[in-house]
N, C-alpha and C positions, 0 to 999 in steps of 0.2 A: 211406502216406497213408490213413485213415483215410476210409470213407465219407462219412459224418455233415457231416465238416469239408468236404470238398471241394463237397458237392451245398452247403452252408453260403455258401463261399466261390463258385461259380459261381453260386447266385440272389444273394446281394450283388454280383456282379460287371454281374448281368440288368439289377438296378437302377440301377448306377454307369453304365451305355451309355447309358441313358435318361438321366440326368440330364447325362453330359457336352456334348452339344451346344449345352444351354442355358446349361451354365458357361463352357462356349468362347466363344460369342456376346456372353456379359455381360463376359469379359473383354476382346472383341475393342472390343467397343463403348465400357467402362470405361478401355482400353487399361491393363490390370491385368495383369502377366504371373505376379503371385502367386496366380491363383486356379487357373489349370492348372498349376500347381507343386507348393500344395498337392493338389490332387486325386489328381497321378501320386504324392505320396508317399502318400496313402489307401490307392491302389491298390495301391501297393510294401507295403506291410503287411498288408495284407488276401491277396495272393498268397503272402509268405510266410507267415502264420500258417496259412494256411485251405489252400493249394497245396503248400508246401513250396517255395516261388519262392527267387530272389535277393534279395543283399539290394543296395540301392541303392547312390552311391558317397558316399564318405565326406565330399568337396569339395561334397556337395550336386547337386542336377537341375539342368539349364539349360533355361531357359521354353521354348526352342526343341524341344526334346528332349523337353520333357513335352507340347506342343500336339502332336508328331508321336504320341507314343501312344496321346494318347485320342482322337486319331482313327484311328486303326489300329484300335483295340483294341473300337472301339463294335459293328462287325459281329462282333469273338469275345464281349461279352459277350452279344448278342441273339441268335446262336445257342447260345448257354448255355444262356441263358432260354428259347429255344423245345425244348430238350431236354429240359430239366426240364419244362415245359410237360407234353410229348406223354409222358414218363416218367407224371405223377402222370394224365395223364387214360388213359393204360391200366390203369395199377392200377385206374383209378375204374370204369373199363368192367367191365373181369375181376369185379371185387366186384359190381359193378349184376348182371353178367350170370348167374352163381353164383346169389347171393341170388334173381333171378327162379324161375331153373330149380329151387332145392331147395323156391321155394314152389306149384311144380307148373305153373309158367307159362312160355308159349313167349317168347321174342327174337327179334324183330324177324320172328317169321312160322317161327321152327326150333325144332321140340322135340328137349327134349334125347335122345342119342343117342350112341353108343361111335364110329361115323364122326366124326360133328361136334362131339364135343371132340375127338379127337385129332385133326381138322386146325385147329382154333383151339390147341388148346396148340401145336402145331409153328410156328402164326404165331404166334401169344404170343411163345414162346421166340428166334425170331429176331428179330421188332422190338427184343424187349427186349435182345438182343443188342448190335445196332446201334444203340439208343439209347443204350448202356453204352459202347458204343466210342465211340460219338460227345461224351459226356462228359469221358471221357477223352482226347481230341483237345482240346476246348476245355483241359482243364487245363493240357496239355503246352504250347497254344499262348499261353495266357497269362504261364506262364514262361518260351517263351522270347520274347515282347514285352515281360519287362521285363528281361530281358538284353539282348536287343536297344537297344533306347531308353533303361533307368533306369540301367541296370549300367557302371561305366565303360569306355571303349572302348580300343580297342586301344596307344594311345598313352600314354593315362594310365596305365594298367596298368604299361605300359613305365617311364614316367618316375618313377611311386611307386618299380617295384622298383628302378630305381637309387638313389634314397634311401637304400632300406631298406640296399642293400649297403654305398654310400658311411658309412652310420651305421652299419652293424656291422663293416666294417674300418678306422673310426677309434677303435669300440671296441674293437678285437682289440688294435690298435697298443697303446691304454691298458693293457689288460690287461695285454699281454704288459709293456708298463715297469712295470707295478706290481710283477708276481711278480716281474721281474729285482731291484726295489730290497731286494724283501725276502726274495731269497738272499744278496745280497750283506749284507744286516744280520746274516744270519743266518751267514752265513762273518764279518764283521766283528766282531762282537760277541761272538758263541760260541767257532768254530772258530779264528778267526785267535789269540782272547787264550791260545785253550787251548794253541794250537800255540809262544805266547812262552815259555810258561812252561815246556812242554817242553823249550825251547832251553836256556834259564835255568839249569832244574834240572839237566839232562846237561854244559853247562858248568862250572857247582858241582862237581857229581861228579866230572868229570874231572880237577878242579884239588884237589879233596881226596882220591880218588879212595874216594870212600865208595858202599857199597850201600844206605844207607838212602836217599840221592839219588838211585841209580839206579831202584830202585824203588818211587821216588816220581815218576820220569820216565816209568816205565813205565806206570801208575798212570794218570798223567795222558792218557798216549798212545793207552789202549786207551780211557779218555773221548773224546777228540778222535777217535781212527773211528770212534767210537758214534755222536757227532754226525753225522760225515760222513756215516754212514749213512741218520740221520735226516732231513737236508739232500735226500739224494737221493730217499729218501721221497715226500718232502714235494714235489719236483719232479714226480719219473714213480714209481710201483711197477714194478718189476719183475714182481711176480707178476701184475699184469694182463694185460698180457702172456702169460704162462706160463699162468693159471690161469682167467682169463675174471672177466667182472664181479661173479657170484655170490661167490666163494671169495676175490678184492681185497676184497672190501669186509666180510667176514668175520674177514678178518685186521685190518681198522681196528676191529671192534665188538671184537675181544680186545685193542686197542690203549686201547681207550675207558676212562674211569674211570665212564661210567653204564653200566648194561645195556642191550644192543642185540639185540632180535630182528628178525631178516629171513625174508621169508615172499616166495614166489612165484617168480618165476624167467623167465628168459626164454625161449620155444623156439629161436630159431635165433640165433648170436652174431653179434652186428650189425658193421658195419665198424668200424675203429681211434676212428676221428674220434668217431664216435656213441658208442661203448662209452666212451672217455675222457669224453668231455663228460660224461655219466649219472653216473661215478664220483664226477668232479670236486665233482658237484652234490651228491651223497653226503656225500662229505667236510667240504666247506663245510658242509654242512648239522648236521652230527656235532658237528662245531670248534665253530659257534655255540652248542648246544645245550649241549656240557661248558664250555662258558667263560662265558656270559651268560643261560644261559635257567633254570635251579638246576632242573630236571629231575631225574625218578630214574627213568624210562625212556625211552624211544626206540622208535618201530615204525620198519621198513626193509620198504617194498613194491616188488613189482617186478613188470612185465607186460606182456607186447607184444601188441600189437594184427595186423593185415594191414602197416598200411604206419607204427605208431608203437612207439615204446618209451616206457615210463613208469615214473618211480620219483621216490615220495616216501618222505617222511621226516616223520615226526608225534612233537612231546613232548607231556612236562604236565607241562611248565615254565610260567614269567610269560608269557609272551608278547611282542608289542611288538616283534619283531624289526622292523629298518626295511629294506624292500625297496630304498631307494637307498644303503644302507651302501656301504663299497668292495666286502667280500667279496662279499656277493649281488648288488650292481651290477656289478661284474665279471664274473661267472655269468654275468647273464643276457644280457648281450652275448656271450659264449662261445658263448651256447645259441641265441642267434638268428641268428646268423652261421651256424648250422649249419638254420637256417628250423625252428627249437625254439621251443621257449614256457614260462617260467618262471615259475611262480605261488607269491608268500607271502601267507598266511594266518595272520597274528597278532595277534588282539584282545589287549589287555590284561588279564590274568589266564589268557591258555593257553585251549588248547592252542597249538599254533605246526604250521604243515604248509607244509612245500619241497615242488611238485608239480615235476616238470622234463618236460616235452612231448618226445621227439625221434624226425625221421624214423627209419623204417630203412635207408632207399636209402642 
């Protein structure tokens, strides 16, 4: 927190204590419960821009909840105000007192002297000590008066996060039937015709008992595990697994028809759940980019934080990708289920950038 800002935010704070009583009064008397409602959100802004406060809740203040704070709150902003007060009138002193003594003149009856500055610097330095601390108490206590009162309370907090989960495991549920239909397309469509024809052909053969048939049966069969292969791919990699998220997703840029570089890397290998999601996110983001986006490169970044992992993916392609497609709406219920956050970034004409947020825990 910044000096500047905070002494900023506690003398607008000096002022908001002063003014709240009369706001109180005029709404009590107007019987207006929108005037301490707006006020407490003034104040919610002002603490966090200037504090580094909370941020309020999302469902809005309750007039009840705002009249409780700015009255609470009127004796931290007035001792604010009196700290910053007795702050600028010691500076003011210390300079009066200087300026006298360097123009040869006594204070208050004491010429200057090596005893008596240094026992005013050793006061000096402790007032100003404990006016510092004491600044910093009002700051800490303004933040937590507006967790206290503005910030939602323990219930709501409660009832959102069931939301939040009931909404990302009715998107899992989605997810998971979307990829189920489109293996099954992809055994249906691919593998299953590749595999008739196999039948067919070693049929044929056996009844003419020809080798041009048989190895056109063969032909076809080392097509159809190729597929298989690719089916299973396209499911889980193996080598992520085996090889960690750097070296999977290496082997997809050598898989790519654009050129793909990846730069950074993770320090410590996060758990299954997380490291798949990030891939996943990868992947999608690749897929989109060689199929829709007419790209001729790809950046792949990657980098952990203390408690996050991060990897996006940037072309200069068209742009325009639509954040509620199935692929990337898919994701990002993937990714929120896992209490991730999934950011696209695509104006029209490019670049295009897949951020994916995810814990490490």
């Amino acid at each position: 927190m910044r000096p500047a800002l905070a002494a900023a935010g506690i003398a607008l704070g000096a002022v908001s204590a002063l003014v709240a009583p009369a706001v109180l009064a005029a709404a009590g008397l107007a019987r207006s419960p929108g005037l301490p409602v707006r006020l407490a959100e003034l104040e919610q802004r002002r603490v966090a821009a200037l504090l580094s406060g909370g941020a309020a809740s999302p469902e809005g203040i309750e007039p009840r909840r705002a009249v409780s704070y700015l009255w609470c709150r009127i004796p931290v902003g007035l001792l604010g105000g009196g700290a910053l007060f007795l702050l600028a009138a010691g500076g003011w002193t210390v300079a009066s007192g200087l300026s006298h003594w360097l123009a040869g003149h006594d204070v208050d009856g004491m010429a200057p002297s090596w005893p008596v500055a240094g026992y005013l610097l050793t006061a000096g330095l402790l007032l100003l000590f404990l006016d510092l601390a004491g600044l910093a108490a009002v700051a800490e206590l303004e933040r937590w008066l507006i967790c206290r009162f503005l910030s939602p309370d323990e219930m709501t907090r409660m009832r959102r996060r069931i939301d939040e989960l009931a909404a990302s495991r009715s998107g899992i549920v989605e997810a998971v039937d979307a990829e189920r239909r489109r293996i099954e397309r992809d055994l249906h469509d691919g593998l299953q015709q590749r595999l008739i024809v196999v039948a067919m052909l070693l049929g044929r053969a056996r009844r003419k008992n020809s080798e041009e048939l048989f190895r056109q049966a063969q032909t076809e069969a080392e097509q159809a595990l190729e597929e298989l292969r690719q089916v299973a791919w396209r499911v889980y990699p193996a080598s992520l697994d085996q090889l960690g998220l750097r070296e999977a997703l290496a082997v997809d840029a050598e898989r790519s028809p654009i050129p793909v570089h990846i730069s950074g890397d993770l320090t410590q290998r996060p758990t299954p759940a997380i490291e798949t999601a990030a891939y996943f996110a990868v992947r999608e983001a690749l897929t989109n980019s060689a199929k829709h986006a007419g790209a001729t490169r790809i950046e792949v970044a990657m980098s952990q934080d203390t408690d996050v992992v991060r990897v996006s993916v940037r072309d200069d392609g068209r742009g325009g990708a639509d954040p509620a497609g199935p692929g990337l709406a898919g994701l990002a219920r993937r990714i929120a289920a896992l209490d991730g956050r999934l950011t696209v970034d695509s104006p029209l004409g490019g670049p295009t950038q897949v951020v994916a947020e995810l814990p490490c825990g």
